[in-house]
N, C-alpha and C positions, 0 to 999 in steps of 0.2 A: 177658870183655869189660871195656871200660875203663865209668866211671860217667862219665857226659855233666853235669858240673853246671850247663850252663844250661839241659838238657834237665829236669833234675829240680826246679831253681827254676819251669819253666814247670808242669810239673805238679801242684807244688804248689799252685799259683793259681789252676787245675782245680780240683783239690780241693777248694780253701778256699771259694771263689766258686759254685762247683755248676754254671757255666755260662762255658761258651769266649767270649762275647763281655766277659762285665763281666772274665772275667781278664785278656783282651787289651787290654781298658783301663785294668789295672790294671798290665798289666806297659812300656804306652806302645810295642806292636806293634799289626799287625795282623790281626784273626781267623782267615782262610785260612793264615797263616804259624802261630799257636801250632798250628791244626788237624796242621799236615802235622808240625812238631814232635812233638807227642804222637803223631801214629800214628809215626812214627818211632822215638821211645823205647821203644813199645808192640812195633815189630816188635824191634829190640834185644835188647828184656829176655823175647821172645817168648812174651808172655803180655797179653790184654786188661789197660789199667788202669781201664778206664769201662766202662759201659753208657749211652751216649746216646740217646734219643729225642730227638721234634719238643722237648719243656717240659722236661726235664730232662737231669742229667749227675749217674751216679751211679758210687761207688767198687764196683767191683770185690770180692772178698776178696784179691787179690791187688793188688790199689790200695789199700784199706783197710791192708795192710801195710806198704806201701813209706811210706805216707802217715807210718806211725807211726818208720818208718824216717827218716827223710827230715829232721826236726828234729834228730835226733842227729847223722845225717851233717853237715848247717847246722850244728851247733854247733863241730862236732870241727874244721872248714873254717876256721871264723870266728877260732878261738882262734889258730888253725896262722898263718894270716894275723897276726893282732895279733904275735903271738912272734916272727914275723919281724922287723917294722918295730920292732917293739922291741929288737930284737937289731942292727938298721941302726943305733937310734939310742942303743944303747950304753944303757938302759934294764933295767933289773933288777926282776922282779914276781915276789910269790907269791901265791895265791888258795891258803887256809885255807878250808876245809869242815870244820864241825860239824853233829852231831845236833841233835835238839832237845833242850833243857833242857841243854846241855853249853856249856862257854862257854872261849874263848882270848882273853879283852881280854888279860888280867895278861901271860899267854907272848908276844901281840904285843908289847906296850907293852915289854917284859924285851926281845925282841928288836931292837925299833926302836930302844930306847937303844944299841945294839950294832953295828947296822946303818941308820943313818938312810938311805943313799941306797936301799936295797929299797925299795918301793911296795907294800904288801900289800894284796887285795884279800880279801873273807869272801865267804861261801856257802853260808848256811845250807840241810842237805842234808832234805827230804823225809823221813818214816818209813821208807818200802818201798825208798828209792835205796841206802841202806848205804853200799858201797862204788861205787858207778855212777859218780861223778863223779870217780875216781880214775884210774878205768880209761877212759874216753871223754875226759880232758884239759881238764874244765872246774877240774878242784882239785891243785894238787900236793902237797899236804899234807892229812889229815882225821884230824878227834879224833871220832871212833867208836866205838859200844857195836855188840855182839857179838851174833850171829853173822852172820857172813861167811865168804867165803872168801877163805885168804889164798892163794890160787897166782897167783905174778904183783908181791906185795905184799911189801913188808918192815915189820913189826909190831913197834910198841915198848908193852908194858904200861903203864897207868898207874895204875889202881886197881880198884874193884867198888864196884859201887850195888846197894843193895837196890830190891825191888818193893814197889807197896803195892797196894791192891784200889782202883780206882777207882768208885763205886757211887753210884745217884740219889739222892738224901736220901730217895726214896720207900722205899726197899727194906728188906725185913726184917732184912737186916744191918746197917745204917747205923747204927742206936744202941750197934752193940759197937766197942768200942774198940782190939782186937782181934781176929784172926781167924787158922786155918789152911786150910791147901788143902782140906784134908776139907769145911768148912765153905763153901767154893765148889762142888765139886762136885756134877754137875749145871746148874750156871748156863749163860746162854747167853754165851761169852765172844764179843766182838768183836776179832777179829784178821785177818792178811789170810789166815788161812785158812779162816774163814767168811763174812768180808765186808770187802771191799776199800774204803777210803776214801779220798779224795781228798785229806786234809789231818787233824791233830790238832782242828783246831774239829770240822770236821764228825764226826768220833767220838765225842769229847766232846758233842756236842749230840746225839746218837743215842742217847746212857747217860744224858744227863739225864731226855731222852723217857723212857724205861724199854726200851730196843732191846736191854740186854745191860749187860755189865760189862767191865772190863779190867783186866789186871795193867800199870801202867807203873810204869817207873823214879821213885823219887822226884825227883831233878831235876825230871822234867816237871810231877810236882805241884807242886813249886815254882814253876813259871815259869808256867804254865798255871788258870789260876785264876777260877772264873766261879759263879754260884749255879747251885743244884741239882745238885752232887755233892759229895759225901765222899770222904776217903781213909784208906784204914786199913790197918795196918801188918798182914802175913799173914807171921806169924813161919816158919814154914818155907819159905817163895818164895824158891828159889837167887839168888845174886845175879847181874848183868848184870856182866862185865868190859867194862871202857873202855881204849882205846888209841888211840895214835898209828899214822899206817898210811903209807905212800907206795909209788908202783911202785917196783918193784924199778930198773926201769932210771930212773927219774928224780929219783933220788939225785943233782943235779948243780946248780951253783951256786951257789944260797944258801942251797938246805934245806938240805945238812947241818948249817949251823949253826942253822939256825932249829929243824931235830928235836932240837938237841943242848938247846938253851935251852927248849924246850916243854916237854920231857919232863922236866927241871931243876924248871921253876915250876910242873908241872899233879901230878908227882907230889909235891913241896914244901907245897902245898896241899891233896892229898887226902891228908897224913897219914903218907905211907911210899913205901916203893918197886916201887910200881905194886900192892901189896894194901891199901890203904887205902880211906876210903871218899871217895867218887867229890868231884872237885876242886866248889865253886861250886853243889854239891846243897844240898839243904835238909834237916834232917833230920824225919822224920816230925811230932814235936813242935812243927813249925815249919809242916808241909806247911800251906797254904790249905783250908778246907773250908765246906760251910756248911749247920750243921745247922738 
């Protein structure tokens, strides 16, 4: 079946609102009209997306999906649109996606001297997204720590960052100055495989609590900086490789030259060619802490 996009903006409004009248004034229609809309999409995708009563309007698990679905599709839409009119008006953009604690001013600024008519845009990418934004068309370019998958991806190396222990200033290990994995062992680590966080504060303010521990990249202890945690270096913790990433098929334009020039200044700065350590990090000696 084809996807109905104004069927699916309606539902949205459902969704969001909890109730077919305030949507229907939200979307500047009228109620019996979004009504016959949604059962219609509903017969479509032939599957309930509500459960309605007299007082409520409630997602489905199969509205709850589409619901989660349904931002990406809006995104992927909206960009397709802008590329257009940008390509009507002879307009040339890149949107660069970085990790946290990972930084490309230098490789823009190296680029824009080279290409001032580009327009670049940034995007800073979430923990759990990795590569998402690569692949959904929100980024054409991302400087990225590992692991991911690259099927789909063209991967240019750029260096390795160490990990440190991030830890409460409460905690029995916080006065060594050192530490190895052994020495963790046992802790409760915070990651998204034992508990999913919405953002870097709120993890960080879950370890300050005493909720756990975590191994991050130094960069992030560099940039990331607040009272009631330490960082300490955990000499045998493998290191994180960092890279440059792009689809495969959207190699076209202006990235090449922009991958050619990033890759030029982020491996320039981290020391070597693409085994050095990680460009704009901090090094532990350096990291923020507060005992």
């Amino acid at each position: 079946m084809d996807l109905d996009l104004r069927k699916l903006r309606y539902f949205v409004a459902v969704a969001e609102h909890r109730h077919f009248g305030r949507a229907a004034q939200a979307l500047f229609i009228a109620q019996p009209v979004l009504s016959r809309q949604i059962r219609a999409f509903e017969q479509e995708l032939g599957c309930p997306l509500f459960t309605r009563s007299t007082r409520s309007v409630e997602l489905t698990p199969a509205g709850r999906q589409l619901y989660d679905e349904a931002s990406k599709i809006a995104t992927v839409v909206d960009l397709a649109l802008r590329r257009v009119h940008e390509a009507q008006r002879g307009e040339q953009r890149i949107a660069v996606g970085f990790s946290p604690g990972l930084h490309v001013s230098e490789a823009i600024r190296a680029f824009t001297a080279n290409r001032p008519e580009v327009e670049i845009d940034v995007l800073p990418l979430h923990w759990w997204e990795r590569d998402a934004p690569l692949r959904d068309g929100r980024a054409h370019v991302g400087y990225l720590r590992r692991p991911f998958t690259d099927s789909g991806l063209r991967t240019v190396p750029i260096g390795h960052e160490t990990k440190v222990a991030c830890l409460p200033v409460t905690h029995p290990l916080a006065g060594c100055r050192s530490l190895t994995l052994a020495d963790l062992d046992g802790e409760p680590f915070l990651d998204g495989r034992t508990r999913r966080t919405s953002s870097l504060e709120e993890k960080f303010e879950l370890i300050a609590s005493g909720q756990g521990i975590a191994l991050v990249p130094v960069s992030i202890a560099g940039t990331y900086s607040r009272p009631g945690l330490v960082y300490r270096a955990v000499s045998d913790a493998p290191p994180v490789e960092t890279c440059l990433a792009v689809p495969e098929d959207g190699c076209t334009g202006p990235v090449p030259d922009f991958l050619d020039i990033a890759t030029a200044v982020l491996r320039r700065l981290s020391g070597g060619s693409g085994k050095g350590e990680e460009a704009g990090t901090t090094s532990l000696a350096d990291a923020p802490s507060t005992d």
